[in-house]
C-alpha positions, 0 to 999 in steps of 0.5 A: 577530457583536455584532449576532448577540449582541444578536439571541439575547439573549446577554451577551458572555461567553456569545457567546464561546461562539459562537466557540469552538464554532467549534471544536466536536465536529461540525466533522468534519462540514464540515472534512477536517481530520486529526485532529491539527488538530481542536479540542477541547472541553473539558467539564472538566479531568478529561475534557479530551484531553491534547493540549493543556493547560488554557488559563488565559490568553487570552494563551495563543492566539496569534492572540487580541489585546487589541484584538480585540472578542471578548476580553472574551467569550473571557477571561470564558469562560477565567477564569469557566468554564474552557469554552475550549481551543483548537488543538494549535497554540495558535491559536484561530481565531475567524475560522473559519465556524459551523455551528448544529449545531458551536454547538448541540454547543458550547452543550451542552458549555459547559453541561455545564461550569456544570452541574459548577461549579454541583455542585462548589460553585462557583455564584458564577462563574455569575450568575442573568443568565447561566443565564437566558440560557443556558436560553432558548439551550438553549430555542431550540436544543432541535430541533438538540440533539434531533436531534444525540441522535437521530442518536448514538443511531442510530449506537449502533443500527447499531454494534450491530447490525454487532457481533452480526452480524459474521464475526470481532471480529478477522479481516476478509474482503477478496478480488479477482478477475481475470478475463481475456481473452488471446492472442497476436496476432501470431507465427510460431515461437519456438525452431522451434516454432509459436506459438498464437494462441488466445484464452483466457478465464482467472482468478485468485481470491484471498480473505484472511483478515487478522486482528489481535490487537493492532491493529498485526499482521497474521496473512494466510492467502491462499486462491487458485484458478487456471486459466491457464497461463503462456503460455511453457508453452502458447503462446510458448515463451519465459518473456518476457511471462509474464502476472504474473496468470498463477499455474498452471492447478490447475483452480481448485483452492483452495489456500493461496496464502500465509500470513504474520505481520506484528508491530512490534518497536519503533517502527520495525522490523517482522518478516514471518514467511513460512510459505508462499509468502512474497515479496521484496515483503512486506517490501521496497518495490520502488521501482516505484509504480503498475505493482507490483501483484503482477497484480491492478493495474498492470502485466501481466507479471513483468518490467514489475511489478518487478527480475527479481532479486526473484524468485530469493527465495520461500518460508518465512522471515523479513522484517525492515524498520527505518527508520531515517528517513523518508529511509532504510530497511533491508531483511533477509530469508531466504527458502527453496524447500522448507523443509517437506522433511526430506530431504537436500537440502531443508529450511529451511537444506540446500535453495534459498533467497534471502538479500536485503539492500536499502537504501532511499533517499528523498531527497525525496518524490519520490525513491526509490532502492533498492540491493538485494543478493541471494543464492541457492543453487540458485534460478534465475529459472525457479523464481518466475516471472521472465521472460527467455530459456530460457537464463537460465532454465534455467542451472542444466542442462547439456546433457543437462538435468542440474540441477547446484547452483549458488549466485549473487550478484545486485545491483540498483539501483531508482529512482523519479523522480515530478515532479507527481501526474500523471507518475512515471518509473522504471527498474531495473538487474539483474545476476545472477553464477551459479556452477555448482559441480558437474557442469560447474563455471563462471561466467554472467553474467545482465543485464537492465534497464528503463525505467518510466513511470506516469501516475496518474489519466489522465482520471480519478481511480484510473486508471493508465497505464503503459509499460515498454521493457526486457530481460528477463534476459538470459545475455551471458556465460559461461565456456569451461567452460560454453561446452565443456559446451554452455550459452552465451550468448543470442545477440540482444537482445530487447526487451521493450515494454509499454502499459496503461490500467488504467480505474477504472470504479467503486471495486471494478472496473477493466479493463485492456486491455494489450499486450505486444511481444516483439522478437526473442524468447528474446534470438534474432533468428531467432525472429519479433516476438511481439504479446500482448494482453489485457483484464483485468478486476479485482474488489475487495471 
């Protein structure tokens, strides 16, 4: 470094310099580094960032020593000029590598500095010597100072031109697009009837308008637009399976799919307020990485993409969060069917609705864990998608297809388990106790469970493997009244099985070709193994 001194002329006081522009403005441009550990250039006092005090003393960097052959250099330039400071850290790094566009952006700053001593009247800090050779510096450096100014005055040009030709100064456009292919592959009869085994060719649309008032809140409004029916109504017979991206064939039709507002309410609590079609996963984590991804991503159907029991909870209200840590989370929220209704029956408080509680655990960064309690006042799995048997589904009917009002208590545990980059294993237990309070008073017993595996970033980076074994709710048992009025418990167990490849083919497309095994479907022996396929095809911008 001295012989590079001698070379450009420089006294050791301005070749501190050099070392300290080490740290300059443009090392952005060669370092990832966060912005907590960038250095900071400090013109003056009075325009200094305040993430680090003044340094008065070469003393005050740790990895300075009075041995060092720069610390002549490094203490002139603190005590003549004031041009130093160094990491939040209080480390200098001078060993680190030099960019002559990070010296040309030092350069200028420390001379802005003299410049402002020299104004300031304090002229006798800086010898004749000194600014001769910081003149002939910034000299020889004019070309990269030149184009350093050209370049912020580019960026300033497109920075303008982006504002005036911009769609809103506070709501920003992003949307995805599902196009898929599907059919059943294999299968008989399910529940006496034939299965289908059309290919269809559907989609699913869905554009956001996120907006933030303050930086911190989110106001969401979805559009979507659908054509595919869920295939236990057009082609299996039984609600097992059932594509998540799957949203009800209203012809493509544009509704609202959901609006929500998201605002912090101190440091560590968030308020999820859902005008429409709010879910469980707006506000709580459902402790299954990478196959939740509400059918867009991940897994393909209800059961693989979360707990069963998260479904029993749709609708208008409110979400609450708070961390408490980084190890430990609560989540409230208060989720009603039909709010919007006045009738008896209805509305925010009279008609269905989904009360959640879960705490979430984080032990480590590779453990999750999520204890969740839900309650649910005429809201059975049928109402938001869930999956499992007619029978669990339809619990809330008697025999002569009678809704009677029921209330039920649900309980889970969620566990994720994610050992390197590569591997993360998952699974979730659900259990649902319903009470029938009219009509045919009784108790019914609801389980399901399953097992999850994820491989992020198989044979490239942003692809996703995954496989889900489980059962899907499942009604095991039930009281002798229930029993009397003709509901009774699934007889088999069927098993629900599930593999995709999700290919990242660019940053905005990916395809996923999957498949679905049902064995035994609808929880009955009698009914023949069941095969799904499907190739979806995801667009994000």
């Amino acid at each position: 470094m001295q012989k590079f001194c001698k070379y450009l002329l420089v006294s050791p006081a301005v070749c501190g310099v050099m070392l300290f522009v080490n740290t300059a403005v443009f090392a952005g441009e060669t370092s990832s580094t966060s912005e907590i550990n960038q250095p900071q250039v400090l013109a003056s006092p009075s325009t200094k960032d305040q993430t680090m005090a003044q340094v008065n003393s070469v003393s005050q960097l740790s990895d300075v020593q009075t041995t060092d052959w720069a610390f002549q250099a490094l203490q002139s330039l603190v005590e003549r000029y004031g041009c130093i400071a160094g990491y939040p850290n209080s480390t200098y790094r001078g060993n680190r590598a030099l960019t002559r566009y990070e010296f040309a952006a030092g350069l200028n700053a420390c001379l802005d500095r003299v410049n402002e001593l020299i104004a300031t009247g304090t002229a006798d800090l800086v010898t004749k010597e000194d600014l001769a050779k910081l003149q002939k510096l910034q000299e020889n450096f004019s070309a990269e100072l030149a184009t350093l100014r050209g370049r912020v005055n580019a960026v300033e040009t497109r920075t303008a031109e982006l504002e005036a030709h911009q769609f809103s100064t506070t709501t920003k456009l992003n949307g995805e697009v599902v196009i898929a292919i599907a059919g059943v592959v294999s299968g008989n009869t399910v529940n006496g009837q034939k299965v289908n085994q059309n290919a269809v060719l559907a989609d699913r649309v869905r554009l956001n308008l996120d907006t933030s008032f303050t930086g911190q809140d989110l106001l969401r409004t979805r559009l979507q637009a659908t054509n595919l029916d869920p295939f236990s109504q057009t082609a299996t017979f039984t609600p097992e399976g059932d594509f998540r991206f799957a949203g009800g064939n209203n012809s493509n039709g544009v509704v609202i799919d959901a609006l929500l507002y998201q605002f912090p309410l101190g440091k560590k609590t968030n308020v999820t307020l859902e005008a429409n079609a709010g879910a469980i996963d707006d506000f709580t984590n459902t402790v299954n990485p990478y196959l939740d991804g509400d059918g867009g991503t991940g897994a393909l159907s209800h059961f693989g993409t979360r707990n069963p029991i998260y479904y029993l909870a749709n609708g208008t209200g409110i979400g609450i969060k708070h961390e408490f840590s980084d190890k430990l989370e609560l989540s409230l929220g208060y989720l009603a069917n039909d709010a919007a209704n006045p009738q008896l029956g209805s509305g925010l408080f009279n008609g269905a609705y989904g009360a959640i509680a879960q705490l979430t655990v984080k032990p480590s960064n590779q453990i999750t864990l999520g204890l969740t309690y839900l309650n649910a006042y005429n809201n059975n799995f049928s109402a938001n998608g869930s999956g499992g048997s007619n029978n669990a589904n339809n619990i809330l009917r008697n025999a002569d297809n009678i809704l009677q009002n029921a209330s039920s208590n649900s309980y889970g545990i969620e566990a994720s388990f994610q050992p390197s980059s590569k591997f993360a294993i998952g699974g979730w237990a659900g259990f649902t106790k319903a009470r029938i309070l009219t009509v045919t008073p009784g108790d019914a017993d609801i389980w399901n469970y399953a097992v999850t595996l994820a491989f992020p970033d198989l044979g490239k980076k942003g692809n996703v493997a995954g496989i889900v074994v489980g059962m899907e709710p499942k009604v095991t048992g039930v009281s002798s009244s229930l029993s009397d009025a003709g509901i009774n418990k699934d007889p088999d167990t069927s098993y629900h099985i599930e593999g995709f490849y999700q290919y990242k083919l660019s940053d905005n497309i990916s395809i996923t070709p999957g498949v679905i095994w049902l064995t035994a479907p609808d929880h009955n022996n009698q009914n023949d193994d069941i095969v799904i396929g499907t190739v979806r095809t995801t667009f994000t911008f």
